[in-house]
LUMKOLTOR-717037 format. One record per residue (C-alpha): residue number from 0; residue in three letters; x, y, z. Coordinates in steps of 0.001 Angstrom, whole numbers, plus 500000, padded with zeros to 6 digits. Example, Ala and Ser with C-alpha at 12.3 -4.5 7.8 and 13.67 -1.06 7.14 Angstrom:
<atoms>
<atom><i>0</i><aa>ALA</aa><east>512300</east><north>495500</north><up>507800</up></atom>
<atom><i>1</i><aa>SER</aa><east>513670</east><north>498940</north><up>507140</up></atom>
</atoms>
This chain:
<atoms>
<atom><i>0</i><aa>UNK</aa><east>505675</east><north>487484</north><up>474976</up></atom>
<atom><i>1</i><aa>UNK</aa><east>509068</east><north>489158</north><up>476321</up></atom>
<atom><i>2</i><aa>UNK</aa><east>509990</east><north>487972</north><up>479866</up></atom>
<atom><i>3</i><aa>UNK</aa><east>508989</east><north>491027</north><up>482315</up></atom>
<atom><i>4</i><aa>UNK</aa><east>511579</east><north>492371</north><up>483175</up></atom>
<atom><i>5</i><aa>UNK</aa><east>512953</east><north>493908</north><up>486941</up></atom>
<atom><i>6</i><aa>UNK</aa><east>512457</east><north>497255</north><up>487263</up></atom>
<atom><i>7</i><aa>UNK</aa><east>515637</east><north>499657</north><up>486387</up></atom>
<atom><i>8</i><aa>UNK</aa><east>517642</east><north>500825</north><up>490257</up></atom>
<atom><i>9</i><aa>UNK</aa><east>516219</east><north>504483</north><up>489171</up></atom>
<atom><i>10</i><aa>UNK</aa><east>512447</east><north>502884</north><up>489713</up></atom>
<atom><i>11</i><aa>UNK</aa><east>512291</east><north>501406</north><up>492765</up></atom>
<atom><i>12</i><aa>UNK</aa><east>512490</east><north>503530</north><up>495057</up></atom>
<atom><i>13</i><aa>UNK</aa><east>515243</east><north>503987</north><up>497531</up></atom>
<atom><i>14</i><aa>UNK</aa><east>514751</east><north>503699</north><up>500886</up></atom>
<atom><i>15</i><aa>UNK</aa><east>515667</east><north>506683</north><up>503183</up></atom>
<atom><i>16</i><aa>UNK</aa><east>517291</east><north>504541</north><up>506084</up></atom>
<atom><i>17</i><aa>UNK</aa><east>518664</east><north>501373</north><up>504424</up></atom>
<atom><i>18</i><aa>UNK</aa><east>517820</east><north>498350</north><up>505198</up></atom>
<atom><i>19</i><aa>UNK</aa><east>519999</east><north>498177</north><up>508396</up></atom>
<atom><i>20</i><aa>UNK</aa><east>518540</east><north>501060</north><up>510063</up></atom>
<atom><i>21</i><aa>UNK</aa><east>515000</east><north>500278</north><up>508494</up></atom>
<atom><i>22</i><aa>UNK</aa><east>514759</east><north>497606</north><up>510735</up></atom>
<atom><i>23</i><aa>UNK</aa><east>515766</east><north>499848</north><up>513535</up></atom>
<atom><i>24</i><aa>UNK</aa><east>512602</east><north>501665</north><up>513150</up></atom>
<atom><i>25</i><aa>UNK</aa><east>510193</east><north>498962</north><up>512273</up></atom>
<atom><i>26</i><aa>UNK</aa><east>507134</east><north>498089</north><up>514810</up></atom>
<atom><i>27</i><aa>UNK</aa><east>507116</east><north>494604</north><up>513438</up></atom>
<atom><i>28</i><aa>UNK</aa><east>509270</east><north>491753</north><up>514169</up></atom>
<atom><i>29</i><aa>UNK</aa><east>511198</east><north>490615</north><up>511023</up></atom>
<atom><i>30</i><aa>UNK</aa><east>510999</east><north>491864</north><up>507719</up></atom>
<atom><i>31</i><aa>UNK</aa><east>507145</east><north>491960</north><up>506819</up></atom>
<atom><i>32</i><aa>UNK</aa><east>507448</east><north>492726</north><up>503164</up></atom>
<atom><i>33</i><aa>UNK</aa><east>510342</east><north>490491</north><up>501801</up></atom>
<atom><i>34</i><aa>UNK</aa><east>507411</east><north>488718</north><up>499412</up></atom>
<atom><i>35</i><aa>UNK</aa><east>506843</east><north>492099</north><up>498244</up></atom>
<atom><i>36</i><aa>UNK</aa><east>510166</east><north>492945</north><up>497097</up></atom>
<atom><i>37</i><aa>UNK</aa><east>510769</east><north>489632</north><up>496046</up></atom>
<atom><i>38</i><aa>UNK</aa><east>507618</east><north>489523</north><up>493922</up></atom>
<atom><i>39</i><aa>UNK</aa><east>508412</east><north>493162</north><up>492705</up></atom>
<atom><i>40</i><aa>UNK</aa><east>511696</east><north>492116</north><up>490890</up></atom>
<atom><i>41</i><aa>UNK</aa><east>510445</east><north>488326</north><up>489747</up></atom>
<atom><i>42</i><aa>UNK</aa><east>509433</east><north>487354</north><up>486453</up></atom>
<atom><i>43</i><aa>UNK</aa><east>505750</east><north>486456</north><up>486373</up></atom>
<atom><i>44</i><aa>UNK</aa><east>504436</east><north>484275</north><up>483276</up></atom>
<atom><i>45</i><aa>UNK</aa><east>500725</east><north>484989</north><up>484297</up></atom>
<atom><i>46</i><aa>UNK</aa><east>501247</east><north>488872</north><up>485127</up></atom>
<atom><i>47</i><aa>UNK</aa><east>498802</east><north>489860</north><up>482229</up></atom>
<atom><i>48</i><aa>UNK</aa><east>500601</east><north>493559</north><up>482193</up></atom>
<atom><i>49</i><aa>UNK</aa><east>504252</east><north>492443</north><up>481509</up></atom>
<atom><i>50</i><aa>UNK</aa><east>504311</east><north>492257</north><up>477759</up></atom>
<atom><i>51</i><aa>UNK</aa><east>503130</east><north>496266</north><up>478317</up></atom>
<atom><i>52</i><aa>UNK</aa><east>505215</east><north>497299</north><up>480957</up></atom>
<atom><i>53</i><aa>UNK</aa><east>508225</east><north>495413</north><up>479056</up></atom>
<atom><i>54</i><aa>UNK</aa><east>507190</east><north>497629</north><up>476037</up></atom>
<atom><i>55</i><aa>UNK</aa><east>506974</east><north>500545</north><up>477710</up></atom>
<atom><i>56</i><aa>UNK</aa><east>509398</east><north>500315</north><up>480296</up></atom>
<atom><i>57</i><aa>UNK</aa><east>507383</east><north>500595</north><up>483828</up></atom>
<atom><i>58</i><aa>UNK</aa><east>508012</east><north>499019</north><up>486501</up></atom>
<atom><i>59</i><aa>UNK</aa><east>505231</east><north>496975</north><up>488365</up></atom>
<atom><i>60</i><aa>UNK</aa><east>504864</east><north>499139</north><up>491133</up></atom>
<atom><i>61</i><aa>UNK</aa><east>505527</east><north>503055</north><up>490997</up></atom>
<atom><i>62</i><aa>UNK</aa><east>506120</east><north>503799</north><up>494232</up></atom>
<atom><i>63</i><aa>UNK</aa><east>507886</east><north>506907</north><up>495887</up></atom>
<atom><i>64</i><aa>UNK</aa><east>510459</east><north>506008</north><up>498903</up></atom>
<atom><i>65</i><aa>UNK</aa><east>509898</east><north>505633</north><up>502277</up></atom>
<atom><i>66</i><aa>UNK</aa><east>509144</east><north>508222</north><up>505031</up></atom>
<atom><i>67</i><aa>UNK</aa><east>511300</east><north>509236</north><up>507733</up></atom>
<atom><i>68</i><aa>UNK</aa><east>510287</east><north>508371</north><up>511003</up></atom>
<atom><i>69</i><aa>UNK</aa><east>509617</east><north>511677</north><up>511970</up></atom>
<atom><i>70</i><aa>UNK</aa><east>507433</east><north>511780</north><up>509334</up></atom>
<atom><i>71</i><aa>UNK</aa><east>505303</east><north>508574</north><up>510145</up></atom>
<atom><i>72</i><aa>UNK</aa><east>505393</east><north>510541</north><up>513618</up></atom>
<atom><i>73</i><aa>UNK</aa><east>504054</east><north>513752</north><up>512685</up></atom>
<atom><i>74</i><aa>UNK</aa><east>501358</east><north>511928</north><up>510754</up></atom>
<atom><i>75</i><aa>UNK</aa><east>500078</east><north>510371</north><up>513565</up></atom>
<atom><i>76</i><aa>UNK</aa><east>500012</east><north>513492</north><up>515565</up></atom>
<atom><i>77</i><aa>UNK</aa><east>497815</east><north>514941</north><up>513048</up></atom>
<atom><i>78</i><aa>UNK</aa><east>495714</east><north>512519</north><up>512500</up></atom>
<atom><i>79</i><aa>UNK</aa><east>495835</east><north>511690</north><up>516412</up></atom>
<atom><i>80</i><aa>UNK</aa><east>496320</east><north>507470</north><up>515831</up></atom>
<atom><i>81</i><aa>UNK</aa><east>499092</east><north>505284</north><up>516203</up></atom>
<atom><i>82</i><aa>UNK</aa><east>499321</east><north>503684</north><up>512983</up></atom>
<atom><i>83</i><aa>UNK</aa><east>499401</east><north>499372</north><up>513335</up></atom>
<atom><i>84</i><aa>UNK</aa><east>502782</east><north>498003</north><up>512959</up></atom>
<atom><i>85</i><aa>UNK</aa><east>502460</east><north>496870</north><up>509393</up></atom>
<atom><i>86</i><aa>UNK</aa><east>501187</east><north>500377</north><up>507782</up></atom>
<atom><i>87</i><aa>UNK</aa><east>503571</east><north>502274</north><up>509731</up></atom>
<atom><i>88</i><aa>UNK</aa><east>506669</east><north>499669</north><up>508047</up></atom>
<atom><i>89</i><aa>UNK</aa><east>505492</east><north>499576</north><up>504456</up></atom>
<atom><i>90</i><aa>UNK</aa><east>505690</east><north>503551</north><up>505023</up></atom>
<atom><i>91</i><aa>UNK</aa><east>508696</east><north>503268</north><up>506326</up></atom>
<atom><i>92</i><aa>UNK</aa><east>509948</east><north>501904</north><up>503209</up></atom>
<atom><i>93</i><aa>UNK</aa><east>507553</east><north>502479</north><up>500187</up></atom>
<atom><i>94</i><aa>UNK</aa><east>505652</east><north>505998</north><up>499291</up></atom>
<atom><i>95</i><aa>UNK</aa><east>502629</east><north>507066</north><up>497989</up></atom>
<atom><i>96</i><aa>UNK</aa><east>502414</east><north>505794</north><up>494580</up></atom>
<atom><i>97</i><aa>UNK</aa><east>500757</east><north>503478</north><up>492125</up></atom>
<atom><i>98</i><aa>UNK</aa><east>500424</east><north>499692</north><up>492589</up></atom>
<atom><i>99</i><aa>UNK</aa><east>500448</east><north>496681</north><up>489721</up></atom>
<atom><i>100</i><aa>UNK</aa><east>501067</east><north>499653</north><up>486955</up></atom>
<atom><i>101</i><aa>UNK</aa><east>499190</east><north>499019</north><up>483703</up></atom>
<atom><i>102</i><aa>UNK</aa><east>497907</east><north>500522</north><up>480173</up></atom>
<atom><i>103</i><aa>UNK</aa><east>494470</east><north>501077</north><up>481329</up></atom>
<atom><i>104</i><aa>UNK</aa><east>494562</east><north>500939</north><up>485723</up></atom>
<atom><i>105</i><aa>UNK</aa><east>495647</east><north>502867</north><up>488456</up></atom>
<atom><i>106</i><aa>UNK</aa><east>495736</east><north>501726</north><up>491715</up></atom>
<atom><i>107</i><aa>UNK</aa><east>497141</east><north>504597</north><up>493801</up></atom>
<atom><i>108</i><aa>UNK</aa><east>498566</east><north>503517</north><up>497145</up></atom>
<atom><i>109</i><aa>UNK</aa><east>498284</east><north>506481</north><up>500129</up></atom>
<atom><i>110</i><aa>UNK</aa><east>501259</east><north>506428</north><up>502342</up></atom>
<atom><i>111</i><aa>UNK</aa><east>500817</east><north>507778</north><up>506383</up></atom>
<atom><i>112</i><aa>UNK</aa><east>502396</east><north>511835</north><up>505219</up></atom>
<atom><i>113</i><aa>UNK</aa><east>500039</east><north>512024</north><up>502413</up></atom>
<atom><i>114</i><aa>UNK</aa><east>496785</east><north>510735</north><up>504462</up></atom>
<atom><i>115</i><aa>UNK</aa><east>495860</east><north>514545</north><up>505847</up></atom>
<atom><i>116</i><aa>UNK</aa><east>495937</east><north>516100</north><up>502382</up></atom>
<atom><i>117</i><aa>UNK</aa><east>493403</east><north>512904</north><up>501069</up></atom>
<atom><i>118</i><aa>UNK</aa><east>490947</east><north>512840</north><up>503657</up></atom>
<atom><i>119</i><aa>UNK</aa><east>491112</east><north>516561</north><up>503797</up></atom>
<atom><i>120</i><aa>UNK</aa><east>491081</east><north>516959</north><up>499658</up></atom>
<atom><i>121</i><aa>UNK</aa><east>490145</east><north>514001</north><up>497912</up></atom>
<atom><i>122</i><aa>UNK</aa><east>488067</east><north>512251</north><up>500009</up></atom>
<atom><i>123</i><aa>UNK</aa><east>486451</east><north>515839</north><up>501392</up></atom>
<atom><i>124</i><aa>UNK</aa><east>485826</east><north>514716</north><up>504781</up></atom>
<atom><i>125</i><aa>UNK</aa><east>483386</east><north>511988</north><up>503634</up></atom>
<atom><i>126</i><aa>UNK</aa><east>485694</east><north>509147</north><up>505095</up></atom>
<atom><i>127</i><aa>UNK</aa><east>485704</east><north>510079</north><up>508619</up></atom>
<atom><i>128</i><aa>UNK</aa><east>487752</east><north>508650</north><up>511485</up></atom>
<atom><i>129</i><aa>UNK</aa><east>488171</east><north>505906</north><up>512900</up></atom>
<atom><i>130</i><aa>UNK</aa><east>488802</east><north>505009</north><up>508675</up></atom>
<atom><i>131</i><aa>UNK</aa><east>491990</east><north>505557</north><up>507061</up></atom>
<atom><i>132</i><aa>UNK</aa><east>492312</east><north>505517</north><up>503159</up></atom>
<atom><i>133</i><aa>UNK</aa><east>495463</east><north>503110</north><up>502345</up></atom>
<atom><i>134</i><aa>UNK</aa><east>494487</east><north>502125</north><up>498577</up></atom>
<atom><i>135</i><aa>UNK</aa><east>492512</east><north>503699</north><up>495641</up></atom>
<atom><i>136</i><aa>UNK</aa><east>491764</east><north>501642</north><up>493060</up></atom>
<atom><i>137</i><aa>UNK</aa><east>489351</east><north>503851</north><up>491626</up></atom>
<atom><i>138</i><aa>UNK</aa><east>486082</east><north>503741</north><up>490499</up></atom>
<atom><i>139</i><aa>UNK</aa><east>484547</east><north>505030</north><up>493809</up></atom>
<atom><i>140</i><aa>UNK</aa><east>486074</east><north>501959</north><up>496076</up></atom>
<atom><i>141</i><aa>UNK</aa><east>488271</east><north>502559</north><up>498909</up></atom>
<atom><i>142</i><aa>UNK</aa><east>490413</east><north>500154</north><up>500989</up></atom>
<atom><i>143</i><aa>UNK</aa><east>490875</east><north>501886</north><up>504423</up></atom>
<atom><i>144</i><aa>UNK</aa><east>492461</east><north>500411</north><up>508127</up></atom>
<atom><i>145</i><aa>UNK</aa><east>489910</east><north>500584</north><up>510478</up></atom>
<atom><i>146</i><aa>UNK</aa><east>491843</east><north>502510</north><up>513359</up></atom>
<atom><i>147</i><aa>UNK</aa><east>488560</east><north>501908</north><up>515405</up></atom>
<atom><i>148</i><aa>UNK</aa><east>489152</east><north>498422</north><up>516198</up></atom>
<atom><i>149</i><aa>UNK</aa><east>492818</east><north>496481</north><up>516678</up></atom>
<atom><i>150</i><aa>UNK</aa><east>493270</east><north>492947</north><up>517732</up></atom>
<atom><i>151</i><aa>UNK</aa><east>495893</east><north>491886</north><up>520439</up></atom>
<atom><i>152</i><aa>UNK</aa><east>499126</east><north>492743</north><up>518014</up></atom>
<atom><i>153</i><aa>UNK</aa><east>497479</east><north>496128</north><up>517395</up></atom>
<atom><i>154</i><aa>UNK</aa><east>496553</east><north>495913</north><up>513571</up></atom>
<atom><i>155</i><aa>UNK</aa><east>493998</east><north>497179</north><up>512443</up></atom>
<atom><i>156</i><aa>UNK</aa><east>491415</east><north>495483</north><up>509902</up></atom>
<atom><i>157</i><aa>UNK</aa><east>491247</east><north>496387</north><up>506682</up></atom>
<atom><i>158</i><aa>UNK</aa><east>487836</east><north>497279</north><up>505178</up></atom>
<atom><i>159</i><aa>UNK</aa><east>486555</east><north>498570</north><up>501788</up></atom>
<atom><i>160</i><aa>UNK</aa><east>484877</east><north>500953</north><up>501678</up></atom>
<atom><i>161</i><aa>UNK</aa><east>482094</east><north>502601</north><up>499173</up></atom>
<atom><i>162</i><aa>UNK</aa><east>479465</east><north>504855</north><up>498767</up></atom>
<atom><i>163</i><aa>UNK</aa><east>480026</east><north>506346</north><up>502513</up></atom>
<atom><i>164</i><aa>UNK</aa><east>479890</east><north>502998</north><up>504199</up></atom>
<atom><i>165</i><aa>UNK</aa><east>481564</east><north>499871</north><up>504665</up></atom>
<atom><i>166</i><aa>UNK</aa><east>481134</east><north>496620</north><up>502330</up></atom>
<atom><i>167</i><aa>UNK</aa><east>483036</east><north>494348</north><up>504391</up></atom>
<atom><i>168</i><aa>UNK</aa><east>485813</east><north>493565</north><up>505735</up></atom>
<atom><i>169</i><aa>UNK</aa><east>488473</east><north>492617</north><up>503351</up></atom>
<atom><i>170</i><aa>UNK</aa><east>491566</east><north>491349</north><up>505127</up></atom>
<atom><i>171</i><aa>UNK</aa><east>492888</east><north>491170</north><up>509319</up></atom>
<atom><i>172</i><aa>UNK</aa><east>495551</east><north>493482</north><up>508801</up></atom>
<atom><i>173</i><aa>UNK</aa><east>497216</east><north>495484</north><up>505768</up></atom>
<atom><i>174</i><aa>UNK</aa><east>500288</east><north>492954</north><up>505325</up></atom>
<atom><i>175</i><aa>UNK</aa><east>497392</east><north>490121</north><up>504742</up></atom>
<atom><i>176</i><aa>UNK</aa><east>495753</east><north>492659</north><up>502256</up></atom>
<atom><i>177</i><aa>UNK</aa><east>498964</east><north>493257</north><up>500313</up></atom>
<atom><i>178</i><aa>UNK</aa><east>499591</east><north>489178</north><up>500446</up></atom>
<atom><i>179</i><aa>UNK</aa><east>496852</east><north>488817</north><up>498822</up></atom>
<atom><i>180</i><aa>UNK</aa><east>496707</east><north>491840</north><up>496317</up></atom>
<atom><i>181</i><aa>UNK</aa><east>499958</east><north>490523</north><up>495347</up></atom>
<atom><i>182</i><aa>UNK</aa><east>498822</east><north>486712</north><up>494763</up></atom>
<atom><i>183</i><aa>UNK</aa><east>495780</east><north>488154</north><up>492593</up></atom>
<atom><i>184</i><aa>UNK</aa><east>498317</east><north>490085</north><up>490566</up></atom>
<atom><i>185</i><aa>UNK</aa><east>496326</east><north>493558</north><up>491823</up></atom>
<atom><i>186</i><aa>UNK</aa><east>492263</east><north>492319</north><up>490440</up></atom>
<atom><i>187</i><aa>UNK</aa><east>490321</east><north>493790</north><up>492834</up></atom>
<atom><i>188</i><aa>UNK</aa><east>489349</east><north>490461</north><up>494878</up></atom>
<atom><i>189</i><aa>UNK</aa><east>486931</east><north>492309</north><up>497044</up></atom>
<atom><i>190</i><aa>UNK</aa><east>484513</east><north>492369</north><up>494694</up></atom>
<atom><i>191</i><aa>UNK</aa><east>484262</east><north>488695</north><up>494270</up></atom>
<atom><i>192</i><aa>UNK</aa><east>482894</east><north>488526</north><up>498289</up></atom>
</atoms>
Protein backbone atom coordinates (compact mmCIF):
# COMPACT_ATOMS: atom_id res chain seq x y z
CA UNK A 1 0.00 0.00 0.00
CA UNK A 2 1.44 3.61 -1.00
CA UNK A 3 2.27 5.77 2.08
CA UNK A 4 -0.75 8.44 2.36
CA UNK A 5 0.33 11.13 1.44
CA UNK A 6 -0.14 15.13 2.91
CA UNK A 7 -2.58 16.86 1.29
CA UNK A 8 -1.37 19.31 -1.74
CA UNK A 9 -1.14 23.52 -0.14
CA UNK A 10 -4.26 24.00 -2.73
CA UNK A 11 -6.36 21.44 -0.26
CA UNK A 12 -6.12 22.54 2.95
CA UNK A 13 -7.61 25.26 3.32
CA UNK A 14 -6.14 28.60 4.08
CA UNK A 15 -6.93 30.35 6.89
CA UNK A 16 -8.38 33.93 6.55
CA UNK A 17 -6.32 35.54 9.51
CA UNK A 18 -3.07 33.52 9.77
CA UNK A 19 -2.06 31.95 12.41
CA UNK A 20 -0.79 35.11 14.25
CA UNK A 21 -3.94 36.93 14.19
CA UNK A 22 -5.98 33.57 14.53
CA UNK A 23 -4.96 33.46 17.88
CA UNK A 24 -5.98 37.02 18.32
CA UNK A 25 -9.48 36.01 17.87
CA UNK A 26 -9.61 32.69 19.55
CA UNK A 27 -11.93 32.19 22.86
CA UNK A 28 -9.63 29.44 23.94
CA UNK A 29 -6.36 29.56 25.56
CA UNK A 30 -3.64 27.97 23.33
CA UNK A 31 -3.98 26.39 20.18
CA UNK A 32 -6.91 23.76 20.59
CA UNK A 33 -6.51 21.98 17.32
CA UNK A 34 -2.68 21.48 16.79
CA UNK A 35 -3.51 17.39 16.94
CA UNK A 36 -5.78 18.13 14.21
CA UNK A 37 -3.48 19.65 11.87
CA UNK A 38 -0.85 17.54 12.90
CA UNK A 39 -2.90 14.39 12.31
CA UNK A 40 -4.24 15.98 8.99
CA UNK A 41 -0.73 16.04 7.30
CA UNK A 42 0.74 12.59 9.09
CA UNK A 43 1.08 9.39 7.52
CA UNK A 44 -1.26 6.85 9.08
CA UNK A 45 -0.47 2.97 8.47
CA UNK A 46 -3.98 1.99 9.89
CA UNK A 47 -6.02 4.89 8.03
CA UNK A 48 -8.04 2.21 6.00
CA UNK A 49 -8.83 5.14 3.22
CA UNK A 50 -5.18 6.09 2.31
CA UNK A 51 -4.39 3.60 -0.39
CA UNK A 52 -7.80 5.46 -2.03
CA UNK A 53 -7.22 8.86 -1.30
CA UNK A 54 -3.41 8.26 -2.47
CA UNK A 55 -5.03 6.93 -5.74
CA UNK A 56 -7.23 9.45 -6.18
CA UNK A 57 -5.62 12.32 -4.83
CA UNK A 58 -7.97 13.66 -1.77
CA UNK A 59 -6.99 14.88 0.98
CA UNK A 60 -8.27 13.48 4.41
CA UNK A 61 -10.32 16.22 5.28
CA UNK A 62 -12.11 18.59 2.63
CA UNK A 63 -12.64 21.40 4.42
CA UNK A 64 -13.38 25.09 3.27
CA UNK A 65 -11.34 27.96 5.30
CA UNK A 66 -12.13 29.64 8.20
CA UNK A 67 -14.73 32.39 8.92
CA UNK A 68 -14.10 35.85 9.69
CA UNK A 69 -14.93 36.95 12.94
CA UNK A 70 -17.59 38.97 11.87
CA UNK A 71 -18.92 36.14 10.49
CA UNK A 72 -18.82 33.79 13.64
CA UNK A 73 -20.51 37.13 15.02
CA UNK A 74 -23.32 37.51 12.80
CA UNK A 75 -24.02 33.82 13.25
CA UNK A 76 -24.57 34.11 16.65
CA UNK A 77 -26.82 37.03 16.29
CA UNK A 78 -28.98 34.98 14.19
CA UNK A 79 -29.10 32.19 15.85
CA UNK A 80 -29.17 34.34 19.23
CA UNK A 81 -26.18 31.97 21.18
CA UNK A 82 -22.76 32.56 21.95
CA UNK A 83 -21.08 29.75 20.45
CA UNK A 84 -18.51 27.71 23.27
CA UNK A 85 -14.98 28.58 22.82
CA UNK A 86 -13.95 25.50 20.94
CA UNK A 87 -16.77 25.63 18.01
CA UNK A 88 -16.35 29.21 17.62
CA UNK A 89 -12.08 28.42 17.02
CA UNK A 90 -12.35 25.41 14.75
CA UNK A 91 -14.65 28.00 12.73
CA UNK A 92 -12.35 30.33 12.98
CA UNK A 93 -10.02 28.27 11.11
CA UNK A 94 -11.73 25.32 9.22
CA UNK A 95 -15.17 25.59 7.01
CA UNK A 96 -17.96 23.67 6.29
CA UNK A 97 -16.79 20.67 4.57
CA UNK A 98 -16.30 16.94 4.62
CA UNK A 99 -14.38 15.04 7.34
CA UNK A 100 -12.08 11.59 7.00
CA UNK A 101 -12.90 11.73 2.98
CA UNK A 102 -13.44 8.27 1.49
CA UNK A 103 -14.75 6.09 -1.66
CA UNK A 104 -17.97 5.26 -0.12
CA UNK A 105 -18.56 8.08 3.20
CA UNK A 106 -19.32 11.46 3.76
CA UNK A 107 -19.13 13.01 6.85
CA UNK A 108 -20.09 16.65 6.26
CA UNK A 109 -18.89 19.01 8.98
CA UNK A 110 -21.38 22.37 9.51
CA UNK A 111 -19.39 25.39 10.31
CA UNK A 112 -21.23 28.49 12.64
CA UNK A 113 -22.21 30.76 8.88
CA UNK A 114 -23.70 27.77 7.37
CA UNK A 115 -25.83 26.63 10.62
CA UNK A 116 -29.06 29.05 9.64
CA UNK A 117 -29.34 27.69 6.11
CA UNK A 118 -29.20 23.75 7.79
CA UNK A 119 -31.53 24.05 10.48
CA UNK A 120 -33.64 26.22 8.31
CA UNK A 121 -33.20 23.74 5.00
CA UNK A 122 -31.88 20.52 5.75
CA UNK A 123 -32.82 19.81 8.97
CA UNK A 124 -36.46 21.74 8.32
CA UNK A 125 -36.86 22.99 11.70
CA UNK A 126 -36.95 19.46 13.20
CA UNK A 127 -33.70 20.14 15.31
CA UNK A 128 -34.84 22.92 17.37
CA UNK A 129 -32.87 25.13 19.76
CA UNK A 130 -31.15 24.80 22.33
CA UNK A 131 -29.40 21.94 19.54
CA UNK A 132 -26.95 22.92 17.07
CA UNK A 133 -26.01 20.56 14.10
CA UNK A 134 -21.97 20.46 14.01
CA UNK A 135 -21.51 16.97 12.08
CA UNK A 136 -23.50 14.84 9.53
CA UNK A 137 -22.42 11.67 9.07
CA UNK A 138 -25.39 10.60 7.38
CA UNK A 139 -27.70 8.04 7.57
CA UNK A 140 -30.23 10.03 9.72
CA UNK A 141 -27.59 10.68 12.80
CA UNK A 142 -26.70 14.03 13.90
CA UNK A 143 -23.94 15.26 16.26
CA UNK A 144 -25.19 18.65 17.64
CA UNK A 145 -23.70 21.12 20.81
CA UNK A 146 -26.20 21.34 23.21
CA UNK A 147 -26.32 25.28 23.63
CA UNK A 148 -28.88 24.50 26.48
CA UNK A 149 -26.48 23.47 28.99
CA UNK A 150 -22.52 24.74 29.43
CA UNK A 151 -20.24 23.78 32.20
CA UNK A 152 -18.01 26.39 34.08
CA UNK A 153 -15.57 27.04 30.81
CA UNK A 154 -18.78 27.55 28.80
CA UNK A 155 -18.72 24.46 26.36
CA UNK A 156 -21.29 23.02 25.51
CA UNK A 157 -21.88 19.06 25.40
CA UNK A 158 -22.01 17.37 22.51
CA UNK A 159 -24.96 15.02 21.86
CA UNK A 160 -26.16 12.82 18.94
CA UNK A 161 -28.88 13.11 17.92
CA UNK A 162 -31.62 10.86 15.89
CA UNK A 163 -34.96 10.36 15.01
CA UNK A 164 -36.04 13.89 16.74
CA UNK A 165 -34.44 13.11 20.04
CA UNK A 166 -31.34 12.66 21.77
CA UNK A 167 -29.35 9.17 22.10
CA UNK A 168 -26.85 10.33 24.44
CA UNK A 169 -24.43 12.29 25.09
CA UNK A 170 -21.37 11.70 23.11
CA UNK A 171 -18.49 13.85 24.28
CA UNK A 172 -18.06 17.18 27.12
CA UNK A 173 -17.25 19.54 24.56
CA UNK A 174 -16.63 19.55 20.61
CA UNK A 175 -12.63 19.59 20.90
CA UNK A 176 -13.12 16.12 23.01
CA UNK A 177 -15.50 14.98 20.12
CA UNK A 178 -13.00 15.79 17.37
CA UNK A 179 -10.10 14.04 19.73
CA UNK A 180 -11.76 11.31 19.55
CA UNK A 181 -13.25 11.22 15.91
CA UNK A 182 -9.75 11.67 15.02
CA UNK A 183 -8.27 8.63 17.21
CA UNK A 184 -11.15 6.34 15.62
CA UNK A 185 -9.97 7.45 12.21
CA UNK A 186 -13.81 9.03 11.65
CA UNK A 187 -16.03 5.26 12.56
CA UNK A 188 -18.84 6.54 14.03
CA UNK A 189 -17.96 5.55 17.83
CA UNK A 190 -21.33 6.62 19.05
CA UNK A 191 -22.87 3.81 17.98
CA UNK A 192 -20.80 1.44 19.94
CA UNK A 193 -22.46 3.20 23.43
Amino acid sequence: MPPAVAPRESQRPRCRHGLGLLAEHRRSAGDPFKFFRKAWRAEDKDDPFADWRARKGEPRHRLGPGATVEALQAAERRLNVDFPASYWDFCLEFGSGDLFVGPWRRTRFIAAPDLWDEIKGVLADRMLYPFMPIIDPGGGDVIALDTGQRDDRGECPVVWWFDGEVQAVVADDFCSFLEHFQRVRGDRFWLEG
